[in-house]
VOTOR-992018 format. One line per field, with one value per residue: residue number from 1; residue in one letter; y, z, x of N, C-alpha, C in turn. Coordinates in Angstrom, 3 decimals, always signed. Layout:
! residues N
pos <- NUM  ...
code <- A  ...
n.v <- Y  ...
n.w <- Z  ...
n.u <- X  ...
ca.v <- Y  ...
ca.w <- Z  ...
ca.u <- X  ...
c.v <- Y  ...
c.w <- Z  ...
c.u <- X  ...
***
This chain:
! residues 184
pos <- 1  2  3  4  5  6  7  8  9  10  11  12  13  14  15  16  17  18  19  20  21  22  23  24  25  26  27  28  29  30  31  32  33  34  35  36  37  38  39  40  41  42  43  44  45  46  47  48  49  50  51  52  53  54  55  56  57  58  59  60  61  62  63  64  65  66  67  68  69  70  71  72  73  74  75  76  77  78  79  80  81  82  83  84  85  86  87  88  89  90  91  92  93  94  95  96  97  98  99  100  101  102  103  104  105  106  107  108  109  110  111  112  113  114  115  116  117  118  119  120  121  122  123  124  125  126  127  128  129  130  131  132  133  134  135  136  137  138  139  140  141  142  143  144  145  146  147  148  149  150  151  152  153  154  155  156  157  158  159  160  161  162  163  164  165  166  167  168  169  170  171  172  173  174  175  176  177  178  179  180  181  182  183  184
code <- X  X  X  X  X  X  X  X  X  X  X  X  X  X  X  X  X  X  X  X  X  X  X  X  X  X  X  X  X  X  X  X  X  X  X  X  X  X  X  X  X  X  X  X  X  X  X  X  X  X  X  X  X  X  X  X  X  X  X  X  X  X  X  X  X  X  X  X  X  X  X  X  X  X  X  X  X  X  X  X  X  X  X  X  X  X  X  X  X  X  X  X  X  X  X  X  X  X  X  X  X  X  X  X  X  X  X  X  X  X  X  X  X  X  X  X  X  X  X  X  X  X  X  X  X  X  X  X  X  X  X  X  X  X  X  X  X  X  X  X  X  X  X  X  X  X  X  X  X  X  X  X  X  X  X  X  X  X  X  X  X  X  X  X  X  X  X  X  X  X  X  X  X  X  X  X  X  X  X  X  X  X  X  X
n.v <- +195.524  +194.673  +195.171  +193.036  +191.209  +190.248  +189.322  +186.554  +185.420  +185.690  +184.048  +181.111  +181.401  +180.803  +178.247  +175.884  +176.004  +175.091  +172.899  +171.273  +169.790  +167.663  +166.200  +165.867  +163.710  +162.209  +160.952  +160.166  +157.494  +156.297  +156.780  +159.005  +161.540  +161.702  +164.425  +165.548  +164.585  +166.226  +168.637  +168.676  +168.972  +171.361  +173.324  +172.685  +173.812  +176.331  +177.284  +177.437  +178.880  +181.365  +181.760  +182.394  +184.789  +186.534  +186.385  +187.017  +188.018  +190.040  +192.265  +193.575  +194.928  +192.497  +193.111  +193.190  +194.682  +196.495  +196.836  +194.719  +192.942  +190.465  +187.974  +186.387  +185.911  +183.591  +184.104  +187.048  +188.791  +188.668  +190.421  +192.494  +194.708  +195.914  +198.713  +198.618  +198.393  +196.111  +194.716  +195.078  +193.631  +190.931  +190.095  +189.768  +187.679  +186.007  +185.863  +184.703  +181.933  +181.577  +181.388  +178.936  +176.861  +175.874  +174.607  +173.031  +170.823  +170.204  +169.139  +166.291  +165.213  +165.187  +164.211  +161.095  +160.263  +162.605  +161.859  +161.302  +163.280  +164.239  +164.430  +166.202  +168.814  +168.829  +169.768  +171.544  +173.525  +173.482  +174.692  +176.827  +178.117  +178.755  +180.316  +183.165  +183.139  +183.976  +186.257  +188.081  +188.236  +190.539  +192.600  +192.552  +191.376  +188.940  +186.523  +184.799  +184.093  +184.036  +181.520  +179.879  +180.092  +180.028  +177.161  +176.085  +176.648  +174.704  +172.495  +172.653  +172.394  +169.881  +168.271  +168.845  +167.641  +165.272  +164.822  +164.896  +162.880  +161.013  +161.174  +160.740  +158.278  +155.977  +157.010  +157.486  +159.400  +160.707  +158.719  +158.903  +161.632  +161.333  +159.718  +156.747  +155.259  +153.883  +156.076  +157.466
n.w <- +130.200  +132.845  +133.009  +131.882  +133.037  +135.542  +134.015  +133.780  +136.604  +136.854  +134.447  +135.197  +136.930  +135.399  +133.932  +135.629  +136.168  +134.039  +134.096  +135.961  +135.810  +133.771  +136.114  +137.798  +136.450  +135.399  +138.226  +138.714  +137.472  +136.971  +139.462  +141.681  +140.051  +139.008  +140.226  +138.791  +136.501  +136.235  +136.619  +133.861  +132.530  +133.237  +132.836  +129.791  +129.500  +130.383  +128.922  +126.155  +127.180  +127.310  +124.686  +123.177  +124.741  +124.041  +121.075  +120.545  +123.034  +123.692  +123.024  +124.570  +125.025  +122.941  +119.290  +115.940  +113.313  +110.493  +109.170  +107.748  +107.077  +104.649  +104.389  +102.081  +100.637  +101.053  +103.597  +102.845  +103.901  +103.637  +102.140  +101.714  +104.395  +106.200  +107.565  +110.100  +110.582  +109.782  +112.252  +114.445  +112.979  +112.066  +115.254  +116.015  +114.471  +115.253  +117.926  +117.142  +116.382  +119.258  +120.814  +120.416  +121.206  +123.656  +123.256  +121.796  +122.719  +125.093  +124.303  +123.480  +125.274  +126.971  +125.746  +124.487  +121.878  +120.256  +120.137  +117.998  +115.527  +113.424  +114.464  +116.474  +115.167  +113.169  +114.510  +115.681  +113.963  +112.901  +114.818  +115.410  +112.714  +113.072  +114.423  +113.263  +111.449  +113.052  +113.751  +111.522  +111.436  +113.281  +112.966  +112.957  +111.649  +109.197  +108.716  +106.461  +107.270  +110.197  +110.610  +109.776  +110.993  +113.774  +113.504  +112.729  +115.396  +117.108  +115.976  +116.931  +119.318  +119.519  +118.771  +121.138  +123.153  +121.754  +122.599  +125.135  +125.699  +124.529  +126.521  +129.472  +129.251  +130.657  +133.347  +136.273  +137.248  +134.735  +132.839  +134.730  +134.075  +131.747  +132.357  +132.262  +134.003  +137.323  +139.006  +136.484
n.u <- +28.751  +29.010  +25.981  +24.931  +25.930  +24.286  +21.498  +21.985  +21.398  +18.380  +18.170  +19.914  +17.756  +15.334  +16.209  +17.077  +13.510  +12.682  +14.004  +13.104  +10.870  +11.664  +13.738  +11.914  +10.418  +12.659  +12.919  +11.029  +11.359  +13.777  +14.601  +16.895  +18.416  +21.668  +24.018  +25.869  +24.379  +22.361  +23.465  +24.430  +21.657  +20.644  +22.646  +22.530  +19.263  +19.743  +22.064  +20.151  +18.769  +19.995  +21.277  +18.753  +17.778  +20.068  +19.679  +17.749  +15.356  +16.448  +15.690  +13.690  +10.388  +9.643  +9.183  +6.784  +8.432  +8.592  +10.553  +13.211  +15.384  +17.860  +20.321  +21.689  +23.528  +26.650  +29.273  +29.863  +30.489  +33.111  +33.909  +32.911  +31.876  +29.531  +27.892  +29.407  +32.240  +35.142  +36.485  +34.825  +33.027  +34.339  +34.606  +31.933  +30.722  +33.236  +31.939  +29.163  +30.105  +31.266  +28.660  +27.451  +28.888  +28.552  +26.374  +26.778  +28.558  +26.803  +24.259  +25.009  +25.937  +23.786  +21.390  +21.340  +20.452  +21.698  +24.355  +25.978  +27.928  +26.363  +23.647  +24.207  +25.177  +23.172  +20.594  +21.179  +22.290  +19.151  +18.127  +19.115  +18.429  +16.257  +15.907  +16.644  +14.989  +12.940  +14.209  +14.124  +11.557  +11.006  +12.694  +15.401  +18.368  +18.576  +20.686  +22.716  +25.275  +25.257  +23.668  +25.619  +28.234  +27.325  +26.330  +28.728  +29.664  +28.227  +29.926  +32.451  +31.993  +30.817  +32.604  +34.491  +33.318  +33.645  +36.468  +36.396  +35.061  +36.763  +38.858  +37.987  +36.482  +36.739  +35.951  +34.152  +32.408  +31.834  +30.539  +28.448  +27.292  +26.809  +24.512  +24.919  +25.866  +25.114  +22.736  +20.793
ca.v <- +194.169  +194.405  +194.909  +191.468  +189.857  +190.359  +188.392  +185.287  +185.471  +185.255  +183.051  +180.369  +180.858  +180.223  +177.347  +175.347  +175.904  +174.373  +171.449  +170.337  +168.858  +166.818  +166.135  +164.954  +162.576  +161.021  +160.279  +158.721  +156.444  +155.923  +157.321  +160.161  +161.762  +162.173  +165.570  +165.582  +164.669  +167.364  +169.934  +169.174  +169.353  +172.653  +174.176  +172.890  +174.854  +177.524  +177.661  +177.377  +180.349  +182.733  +181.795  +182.877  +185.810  +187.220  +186.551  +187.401  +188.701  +191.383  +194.127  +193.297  +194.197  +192.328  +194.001  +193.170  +195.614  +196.704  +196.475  +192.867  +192.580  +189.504  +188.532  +184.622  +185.066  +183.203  +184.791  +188.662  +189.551  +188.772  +191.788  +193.749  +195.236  +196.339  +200.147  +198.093  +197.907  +194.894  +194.177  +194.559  +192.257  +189.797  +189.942  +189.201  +186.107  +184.999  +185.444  +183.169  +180.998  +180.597  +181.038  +177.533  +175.907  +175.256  +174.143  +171.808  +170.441  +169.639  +168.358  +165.035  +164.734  +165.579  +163.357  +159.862  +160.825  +162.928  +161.588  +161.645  +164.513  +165.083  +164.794  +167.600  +169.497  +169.389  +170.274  +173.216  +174.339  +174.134  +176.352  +178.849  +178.465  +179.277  +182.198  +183.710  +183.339  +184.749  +187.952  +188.568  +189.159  +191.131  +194.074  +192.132  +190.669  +187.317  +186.366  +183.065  +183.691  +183.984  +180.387  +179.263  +180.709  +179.116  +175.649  +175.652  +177.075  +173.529  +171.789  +172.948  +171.976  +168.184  +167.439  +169.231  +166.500  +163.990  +164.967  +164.821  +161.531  +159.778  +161.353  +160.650  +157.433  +155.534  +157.684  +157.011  +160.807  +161.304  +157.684  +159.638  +162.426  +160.759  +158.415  +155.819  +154.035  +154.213  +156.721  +157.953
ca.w <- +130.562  +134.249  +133.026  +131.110  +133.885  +136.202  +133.364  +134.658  +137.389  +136.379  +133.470  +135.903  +138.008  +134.743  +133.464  +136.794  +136.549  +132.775  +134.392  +137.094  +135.006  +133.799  +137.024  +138.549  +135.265  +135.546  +139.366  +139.519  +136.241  +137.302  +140.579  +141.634  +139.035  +139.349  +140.158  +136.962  +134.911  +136.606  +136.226  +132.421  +131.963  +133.608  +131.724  +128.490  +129.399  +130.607  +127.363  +125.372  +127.208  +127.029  +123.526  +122.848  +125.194  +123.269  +119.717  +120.389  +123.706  +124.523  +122.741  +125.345  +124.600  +121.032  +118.421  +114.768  +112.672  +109.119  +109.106  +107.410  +106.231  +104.545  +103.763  +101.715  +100.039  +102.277  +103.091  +102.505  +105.183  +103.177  +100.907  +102.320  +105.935  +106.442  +108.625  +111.485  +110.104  +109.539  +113.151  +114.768  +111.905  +112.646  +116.556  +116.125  +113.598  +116.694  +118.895  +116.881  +116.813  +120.890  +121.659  +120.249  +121.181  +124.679  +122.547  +120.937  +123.838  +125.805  +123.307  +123.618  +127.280  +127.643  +124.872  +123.729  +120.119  +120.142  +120.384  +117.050  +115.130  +112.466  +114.724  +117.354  +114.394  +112.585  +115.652  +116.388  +112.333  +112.885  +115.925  +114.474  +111.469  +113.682  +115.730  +111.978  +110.732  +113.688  +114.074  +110.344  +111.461  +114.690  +113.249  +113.525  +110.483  +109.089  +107.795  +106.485  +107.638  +111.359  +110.348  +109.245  +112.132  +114.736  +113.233  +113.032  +116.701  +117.455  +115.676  +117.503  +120.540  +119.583  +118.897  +122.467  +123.777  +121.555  +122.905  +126.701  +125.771  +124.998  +127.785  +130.416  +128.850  +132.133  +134.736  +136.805  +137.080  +133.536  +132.682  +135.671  +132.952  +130.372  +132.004  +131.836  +134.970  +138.573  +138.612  +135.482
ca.u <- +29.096  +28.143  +24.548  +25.080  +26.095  +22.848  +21.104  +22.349  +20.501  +17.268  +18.234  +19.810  +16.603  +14.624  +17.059  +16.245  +12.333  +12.639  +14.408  +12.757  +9.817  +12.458  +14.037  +10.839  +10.277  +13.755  +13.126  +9.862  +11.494  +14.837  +15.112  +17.498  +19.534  +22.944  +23.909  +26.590  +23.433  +21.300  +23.864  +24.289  +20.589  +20.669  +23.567  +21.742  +18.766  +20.886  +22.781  +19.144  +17.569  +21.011  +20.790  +17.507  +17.969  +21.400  +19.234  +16.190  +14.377  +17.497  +15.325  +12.138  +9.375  +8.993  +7.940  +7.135  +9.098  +8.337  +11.856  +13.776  +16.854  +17.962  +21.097  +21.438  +24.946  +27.552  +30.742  +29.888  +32.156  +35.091  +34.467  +31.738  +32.334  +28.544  +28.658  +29.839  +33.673  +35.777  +36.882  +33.570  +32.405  +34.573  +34.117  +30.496  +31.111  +33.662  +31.079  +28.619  +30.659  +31.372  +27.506  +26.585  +29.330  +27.998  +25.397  +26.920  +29.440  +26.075  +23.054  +25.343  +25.907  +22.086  +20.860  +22.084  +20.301  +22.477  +26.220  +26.541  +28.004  +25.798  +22.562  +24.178  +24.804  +21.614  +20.169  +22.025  +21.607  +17.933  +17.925  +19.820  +17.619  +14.552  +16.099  +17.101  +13.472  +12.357  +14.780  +13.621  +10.227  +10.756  +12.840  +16.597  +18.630  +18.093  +21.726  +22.951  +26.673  +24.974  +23.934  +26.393  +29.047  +26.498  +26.763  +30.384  +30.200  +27.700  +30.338  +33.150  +31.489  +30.900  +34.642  +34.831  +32.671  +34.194  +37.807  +36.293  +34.498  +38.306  +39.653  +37.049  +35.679  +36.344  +35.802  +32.592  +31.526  +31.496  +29.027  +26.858  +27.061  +26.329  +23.460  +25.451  +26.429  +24.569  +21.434  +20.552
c.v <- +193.822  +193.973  +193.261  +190.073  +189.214  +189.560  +186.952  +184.780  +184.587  +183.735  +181.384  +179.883  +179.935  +178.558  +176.032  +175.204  +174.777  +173.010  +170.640  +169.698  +167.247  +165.598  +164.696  +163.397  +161.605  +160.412  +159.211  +157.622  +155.674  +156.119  +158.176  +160.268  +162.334  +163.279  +165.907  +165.851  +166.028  +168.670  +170.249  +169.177  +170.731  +173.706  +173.712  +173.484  +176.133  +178.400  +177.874  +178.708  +181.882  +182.925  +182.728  +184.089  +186.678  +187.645  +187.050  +188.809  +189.893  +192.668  +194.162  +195.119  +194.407  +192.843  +193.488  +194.115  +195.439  +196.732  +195.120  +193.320  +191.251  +189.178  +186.464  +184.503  +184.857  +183.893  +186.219  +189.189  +190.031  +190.053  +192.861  +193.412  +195.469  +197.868  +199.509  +197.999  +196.712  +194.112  +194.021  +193.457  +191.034  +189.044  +189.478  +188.057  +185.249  +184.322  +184.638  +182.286  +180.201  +180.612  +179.585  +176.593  +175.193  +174.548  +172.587  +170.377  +169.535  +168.831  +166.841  +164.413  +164.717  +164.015  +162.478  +160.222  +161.797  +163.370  +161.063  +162.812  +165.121  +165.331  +166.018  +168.824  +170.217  +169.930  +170.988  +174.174  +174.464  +174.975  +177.202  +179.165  +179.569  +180.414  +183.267  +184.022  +184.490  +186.580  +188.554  +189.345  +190.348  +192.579  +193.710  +191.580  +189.380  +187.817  +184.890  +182.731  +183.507  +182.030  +179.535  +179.086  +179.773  +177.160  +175.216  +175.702  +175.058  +172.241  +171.770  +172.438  +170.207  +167.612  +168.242  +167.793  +165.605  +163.464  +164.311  +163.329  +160.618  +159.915  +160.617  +159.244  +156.440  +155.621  +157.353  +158.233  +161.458  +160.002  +158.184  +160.577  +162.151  +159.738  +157.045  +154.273  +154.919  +154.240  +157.539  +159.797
c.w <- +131.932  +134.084  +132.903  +132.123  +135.288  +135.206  +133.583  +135.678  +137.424  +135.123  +134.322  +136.491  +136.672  +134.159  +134.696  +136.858  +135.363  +132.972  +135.487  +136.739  +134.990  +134.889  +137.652  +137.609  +135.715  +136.649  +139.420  +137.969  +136.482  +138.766  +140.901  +140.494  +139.478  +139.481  +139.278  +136.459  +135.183  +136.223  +134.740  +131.929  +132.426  +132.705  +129.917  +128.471  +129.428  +129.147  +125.987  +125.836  +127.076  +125.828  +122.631  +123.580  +123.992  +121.156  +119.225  +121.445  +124.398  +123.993  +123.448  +125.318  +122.826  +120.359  +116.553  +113.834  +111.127  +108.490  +108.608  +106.158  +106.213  +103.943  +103.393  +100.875  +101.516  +102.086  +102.633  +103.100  +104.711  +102.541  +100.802  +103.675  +106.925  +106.739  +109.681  +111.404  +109.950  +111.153  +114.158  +114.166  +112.292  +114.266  +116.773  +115.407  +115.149  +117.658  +118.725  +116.972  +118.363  +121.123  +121.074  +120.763  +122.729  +124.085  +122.348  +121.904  +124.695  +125.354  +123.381  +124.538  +127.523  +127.250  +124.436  +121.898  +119.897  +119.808  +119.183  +116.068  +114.609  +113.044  +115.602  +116.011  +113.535  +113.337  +115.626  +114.923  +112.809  +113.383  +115.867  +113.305  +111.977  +114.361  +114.318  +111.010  +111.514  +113.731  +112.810  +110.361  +112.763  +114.888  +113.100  +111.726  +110.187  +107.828  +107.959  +106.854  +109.016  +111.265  +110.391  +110.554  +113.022  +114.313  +113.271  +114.360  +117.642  +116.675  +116.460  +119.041  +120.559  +119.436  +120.539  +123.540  +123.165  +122.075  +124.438  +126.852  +125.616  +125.923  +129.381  +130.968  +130.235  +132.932  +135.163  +136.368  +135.895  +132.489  +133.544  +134.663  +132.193  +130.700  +131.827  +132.600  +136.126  +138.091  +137.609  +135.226
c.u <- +28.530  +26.168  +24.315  +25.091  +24.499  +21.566  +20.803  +21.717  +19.464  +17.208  +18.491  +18.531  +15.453  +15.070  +16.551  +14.874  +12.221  +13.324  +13.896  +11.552  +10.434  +13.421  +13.181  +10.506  +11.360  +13.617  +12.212  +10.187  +12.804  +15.671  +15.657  +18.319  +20.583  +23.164  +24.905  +25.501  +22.821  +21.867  +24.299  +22.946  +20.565  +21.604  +23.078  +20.697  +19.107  +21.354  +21.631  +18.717  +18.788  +21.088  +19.785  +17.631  +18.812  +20.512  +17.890  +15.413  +15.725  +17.042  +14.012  +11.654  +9.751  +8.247  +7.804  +7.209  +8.710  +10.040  +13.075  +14.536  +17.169  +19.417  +21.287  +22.776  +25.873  +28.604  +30.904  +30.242  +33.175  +35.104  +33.564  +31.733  +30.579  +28.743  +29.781  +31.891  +33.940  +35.853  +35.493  +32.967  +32.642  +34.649  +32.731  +30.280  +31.703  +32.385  +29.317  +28.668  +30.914  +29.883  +27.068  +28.039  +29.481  +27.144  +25.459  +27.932  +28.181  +24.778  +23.895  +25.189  +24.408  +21.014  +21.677  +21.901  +21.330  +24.110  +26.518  +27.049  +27.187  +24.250  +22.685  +24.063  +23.748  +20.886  +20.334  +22.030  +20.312  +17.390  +18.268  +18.853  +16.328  +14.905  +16.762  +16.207  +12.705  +12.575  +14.538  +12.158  +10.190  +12.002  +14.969  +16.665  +18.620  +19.744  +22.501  +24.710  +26.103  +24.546  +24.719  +27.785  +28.417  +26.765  +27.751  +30.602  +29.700  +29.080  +31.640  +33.293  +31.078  +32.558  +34.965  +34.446  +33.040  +35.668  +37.460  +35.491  +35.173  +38.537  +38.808  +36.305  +35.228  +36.106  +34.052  +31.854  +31.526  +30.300  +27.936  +26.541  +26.564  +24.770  +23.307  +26.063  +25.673  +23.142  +21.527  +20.441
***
């Protein structure tokens, strides 16, 4: 876990380089950006490259494996354990579930296209789709409950943001969030 946490790090530092493109765009268009907005574009890269880290680049260096496992019935948890047991099993489902649901909490706040359910969602299905294609070729399992878990986790995370979007609705520093009032 300690190792895990030293991750962060670098990821932050990268999360920040991937936003300041952006940054610079919004200023010379709208002027400064709020530092709300700035820090939910940051924690949506953030949450994009830990993502991709956790599913992908945590066995560095990539390799493509003669190795692919596929797994396309849903729900083979319930009655097949894998080696891994039952409770591991379901600890790693959980934890599908919470990694998108930063995901899905911030693709709204980030993006107006967005602030609807079914476009965060589809969204957040397709990117799981693509990090599920990928770990198929590179030696990792391609499984459609990991799918599936992940999308619920992106879904989980828009009623988060739809809960904090009643609550909030008037507040100034959450329209700076959103893009919505002031600087953009």
């Amino acid at each position: 876990m300690y190792a895990s946490f030293w991750i962060l790090v670098p990821a932050a530092f990268l999360a920040l380089l991937v936003c300041l493109p952006f940054w610079f765009l919004s200023r010379r268009r709208n002027g400064a950006l709020a530092p709300i907005r700035a820090l939910a574009f940051m924690g949506l890269a953030g949450t994009v490259i830990m993502i991709l880290y956790a599913t992908i680049f945590w066995m560095l260096p990539l390799h493509f494996s003669s190795y692919h496992l596929l797994n396309l019935k849903p729900f083979v948890w319930v009655h097949q354990t894998y080696a891994m047991g039952f409770f591991p099993m379901l600890e790693q489902l959980f934890l599908n579930i919470c990694m998108f649901v930063p995901l899905g909490c911030l693709l709204p706040v980030v993006f107006c296209a967005m602030r609807r359910w079914y476009c965060t969602v589809l969204t957040a299905c397709f990117f799981s789709l693509l990090i599920e294609f990928v770990q198929y070729f590179i030696g990792r399992s391609a499984d459609v409950d990991d799918l599936i878990m992940n999308t619920l986790g992106a879904a989980v995370g828009y009623f988060i943001f739809w809960l904090l979007n009643l609550l909030f609705a008037s507040f100034l520093w959450w329209k700076k969030a959103l893009g919505q009032s002031g600087h953009a």
